[in-house]
N, C-alpha and C positions, 0 to 999 in steps of 0.2 A: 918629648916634653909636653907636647900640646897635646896628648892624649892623658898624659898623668893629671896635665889641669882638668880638664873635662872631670875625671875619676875620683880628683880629690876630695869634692864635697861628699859622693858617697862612700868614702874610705873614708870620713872624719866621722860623720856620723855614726860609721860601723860603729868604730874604737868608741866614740862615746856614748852612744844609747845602746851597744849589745854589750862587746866585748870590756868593756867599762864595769861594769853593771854584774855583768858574769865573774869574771875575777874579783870584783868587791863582796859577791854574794859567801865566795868559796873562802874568802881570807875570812867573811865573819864567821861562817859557820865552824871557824877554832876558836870561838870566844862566846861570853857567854851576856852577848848584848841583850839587853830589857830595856824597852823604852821605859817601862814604869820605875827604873833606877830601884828597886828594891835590894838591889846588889852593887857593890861595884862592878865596873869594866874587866875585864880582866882576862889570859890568851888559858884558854883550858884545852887545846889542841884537841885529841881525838875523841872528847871528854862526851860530847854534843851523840857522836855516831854511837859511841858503845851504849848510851843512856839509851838512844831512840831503836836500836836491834833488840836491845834486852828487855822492852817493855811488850804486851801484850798487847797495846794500844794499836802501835806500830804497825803489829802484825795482822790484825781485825780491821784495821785501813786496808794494808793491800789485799787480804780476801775480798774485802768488798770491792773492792776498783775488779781484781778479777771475777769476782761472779757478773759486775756487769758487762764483762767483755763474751759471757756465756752468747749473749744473743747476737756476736758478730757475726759466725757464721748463717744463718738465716737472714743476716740482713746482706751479706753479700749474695748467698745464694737468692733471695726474691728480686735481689738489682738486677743480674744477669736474666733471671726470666721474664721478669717486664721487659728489660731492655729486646730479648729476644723478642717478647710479641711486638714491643714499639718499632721495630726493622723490617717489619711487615711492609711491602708496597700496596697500601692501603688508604684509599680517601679519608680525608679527616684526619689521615693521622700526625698531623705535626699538633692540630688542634688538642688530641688526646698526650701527646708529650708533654705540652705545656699544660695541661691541665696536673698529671700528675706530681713533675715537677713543681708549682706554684708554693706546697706547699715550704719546702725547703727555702722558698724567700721570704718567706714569713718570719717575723721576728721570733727567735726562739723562746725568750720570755713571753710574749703573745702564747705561743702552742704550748709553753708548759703551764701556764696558767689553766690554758684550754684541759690540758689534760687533768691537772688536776682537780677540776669540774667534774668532769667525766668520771675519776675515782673515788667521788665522794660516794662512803657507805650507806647514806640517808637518803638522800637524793639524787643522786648521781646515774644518767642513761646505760651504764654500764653496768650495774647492780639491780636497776629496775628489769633489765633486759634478764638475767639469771634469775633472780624471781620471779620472773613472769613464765620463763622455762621450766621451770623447778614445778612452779604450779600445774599450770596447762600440761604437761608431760606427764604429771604425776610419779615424778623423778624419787621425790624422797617417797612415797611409799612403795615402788617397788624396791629400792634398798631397805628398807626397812623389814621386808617379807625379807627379801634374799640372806640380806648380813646383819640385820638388826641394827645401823647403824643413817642417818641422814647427813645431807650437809647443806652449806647457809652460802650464801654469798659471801668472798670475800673482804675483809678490810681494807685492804690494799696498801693506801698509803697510811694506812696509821698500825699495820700489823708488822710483826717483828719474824713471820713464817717466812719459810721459803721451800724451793723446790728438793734444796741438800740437804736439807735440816740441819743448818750451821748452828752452833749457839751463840749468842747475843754476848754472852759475858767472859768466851774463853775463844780460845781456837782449839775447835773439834767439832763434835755433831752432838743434836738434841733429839732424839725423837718426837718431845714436844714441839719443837720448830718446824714441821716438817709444815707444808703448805703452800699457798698463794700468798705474798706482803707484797714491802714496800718496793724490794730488790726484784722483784716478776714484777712489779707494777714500773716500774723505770724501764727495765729491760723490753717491756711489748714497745711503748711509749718508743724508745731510739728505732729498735725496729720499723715500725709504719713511719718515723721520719726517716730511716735510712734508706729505706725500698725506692725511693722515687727522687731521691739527691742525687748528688754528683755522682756517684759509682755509677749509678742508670746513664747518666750522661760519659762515663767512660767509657762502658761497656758499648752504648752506639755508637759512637764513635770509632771503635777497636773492630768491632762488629760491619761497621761499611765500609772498612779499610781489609776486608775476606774478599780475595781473588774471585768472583762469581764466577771462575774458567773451573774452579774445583768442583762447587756443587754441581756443575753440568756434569764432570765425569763422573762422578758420585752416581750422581743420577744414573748416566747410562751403564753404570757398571752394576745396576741394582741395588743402591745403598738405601736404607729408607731413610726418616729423620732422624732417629735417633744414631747411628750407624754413622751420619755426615754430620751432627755434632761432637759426638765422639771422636772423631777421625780427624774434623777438618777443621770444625768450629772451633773449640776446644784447645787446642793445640797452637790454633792462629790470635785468639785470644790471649794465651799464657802469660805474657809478659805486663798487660793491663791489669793480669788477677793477681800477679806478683807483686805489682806495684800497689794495688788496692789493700793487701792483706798486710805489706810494711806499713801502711801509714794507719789502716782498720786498729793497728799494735799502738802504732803510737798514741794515736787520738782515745783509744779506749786507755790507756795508763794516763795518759794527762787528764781522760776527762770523768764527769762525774760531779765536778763542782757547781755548774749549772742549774742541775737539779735535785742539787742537796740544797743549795742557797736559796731557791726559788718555791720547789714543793714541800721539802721536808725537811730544811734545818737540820740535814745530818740524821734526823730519826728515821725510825722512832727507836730509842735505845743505841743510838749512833749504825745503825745500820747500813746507812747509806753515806756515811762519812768515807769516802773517798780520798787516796792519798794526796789530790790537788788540795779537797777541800779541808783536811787534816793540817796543811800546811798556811791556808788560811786561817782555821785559827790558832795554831800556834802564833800566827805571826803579828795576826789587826784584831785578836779578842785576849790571847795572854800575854802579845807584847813579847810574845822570848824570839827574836828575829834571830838569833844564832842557832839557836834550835830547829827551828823553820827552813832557815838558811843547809843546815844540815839534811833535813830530808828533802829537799830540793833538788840536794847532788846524790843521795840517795834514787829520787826517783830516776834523774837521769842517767845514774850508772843503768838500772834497769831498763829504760828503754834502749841505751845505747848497745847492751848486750842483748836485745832482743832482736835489735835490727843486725846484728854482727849475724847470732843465730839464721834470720831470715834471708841474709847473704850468701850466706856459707851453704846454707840446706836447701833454702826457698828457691834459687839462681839455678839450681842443679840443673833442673831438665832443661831449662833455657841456655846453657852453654852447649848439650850434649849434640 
């Protein structure tokens, strides 16, 4: 009894700021609430999900949320290699951890403002930097001899290209889409903030927790370096890179709202409308919170079966 007191206050809270909240979310998304009252109230049950599968909308949200999950793997693979070089027994080096890490404490609206400075087409160190290569290289006239054809700096954030040449108005491909935009401009941007975040601090951590009794036999048994990450690093790691790439899943399907809000307002051409930030505005710009309400549990049926996937498949070698 005296442990249930202690527990109760964070058992009340649960029920009323999660679990509250969550079951209120699900029972409206069968109805067809508007704040703006242009409708009556009214229970439309499954009305909300069939409207929001069957729309094209829907579906150019989640390609967007997943093209920017494109840059997940590079931004775990550059964690693990910093982190490898930061596990070096080497002076200075706690100095140089915190240098890399610092910027992950930085406010993110701070760096994303920063970045988008950086991607301006006009002025921006990013674009002056490509023209300045482009010239001093004399990049576009040897294309020019070669394929008859030059290229310019990209737009970035105000271009609707990308690297799969989606198209902007359907779900398929463009050939005019094909390029550098807004979606490679987000995706480097998470990248350079992911390399030096918490995964780098996972990764040490999981990384100084490797038996040094191994790499000695390694050693005398002739392995070189790559031989004793493959074999020993690797292997003793697994269960840190399992846990990184459940949650790399989650946080790339919830996220994306950040930097639609902040850089580009969802463009250009809703581009980078993301299904967080898709839910946004259905919900604080159209007022349809049942609608909203609906792809909520839409997006969470998705992560939920993503992580089930990542259980079932991702777990394998770590049971065997």
């Amino acid at each position: 009894m005296v442990a249930m007191g202690f527990l109760a206050p964070n058992f009340i809270g649960f029920l009323i700021f999660t679990t509250g909240p969550l079951l209120f979310s699900l029972m409206v998304s069968f109805s067809n609430w508007n704040l703006q009252r242009t409708i009556p109230f009214g229970w439309i049950f499954t009305e909300n999900y069939r409207e929001l599968l069957g729309e094209s909308e829907f579906w150019i949200c989640f390609i967007n949320t997943a093209y920017l999950m494109l840059g997940m793997p590079l931004a775990i693979a550059g964690s693990l290699f910093l982190a490898v070089l930061l596990s070096q027994n080497l002076r200075g080096m706690v100095v140089y951890r915190t240098i890399f890490y610092l910027p992950s404490i930085t406010s993110g609206v701070a760096l994303m403002i920063l970045w988008k400075v950086l991607y301006n087409p006009d002025f921006g160190p990013i674009n002056a930097a490509i023209d300045w290569a482009l010239h001093t290289l004399h990049i576009n006239d040897a294309l020019q001899l070669v394929s008859g054809v030059t290229v310019a700096a990209p737009k970035w954030l105000l271009s609707t290209n990308n690297l799969l040449g989606l198209d902007v108005e359907r779900v398929g491909l463009a050939a005019k889409q094909w390029g550098l935009g807004a979606r490679d401009a987000i995706i480097i941007m998470g990248i350079w903030i992911a390399i030096g975040g918490n995964n780098m601090l996972l990764y040490l951590a999981a990384l100084a927790n490797v038996p040094h009794e191994l790499y000695e036999a390694a050693h005398i048994d002739g392995a070189g370096r790559w031989a004793a990450f493959r074999h020993i690093t690797w292997p003793q790691i697994a269960p840190t890179t399992f846990f990184i790439v459940v949650m790399s899943f989650i946080g790339g399907l919830q996220g994306g709202f950040e930097q639609a809000r902040i850089m580009t307002k969802g463009g250009p051409a809703g581009t980078t409308t993301t299904l967080s930030y898709h839910i946004y505005i259905k919900a604080f710009e159209e007022m349809r919170m049942g609608y909203a309400s609906a792809i909520s549990w839409i997006l969470f049926i998705m992560i939920f079966a993503v992580t089930l996937l990542n259980w079932r498949f991702g777990n394998k070698d770590l049971n065997d």
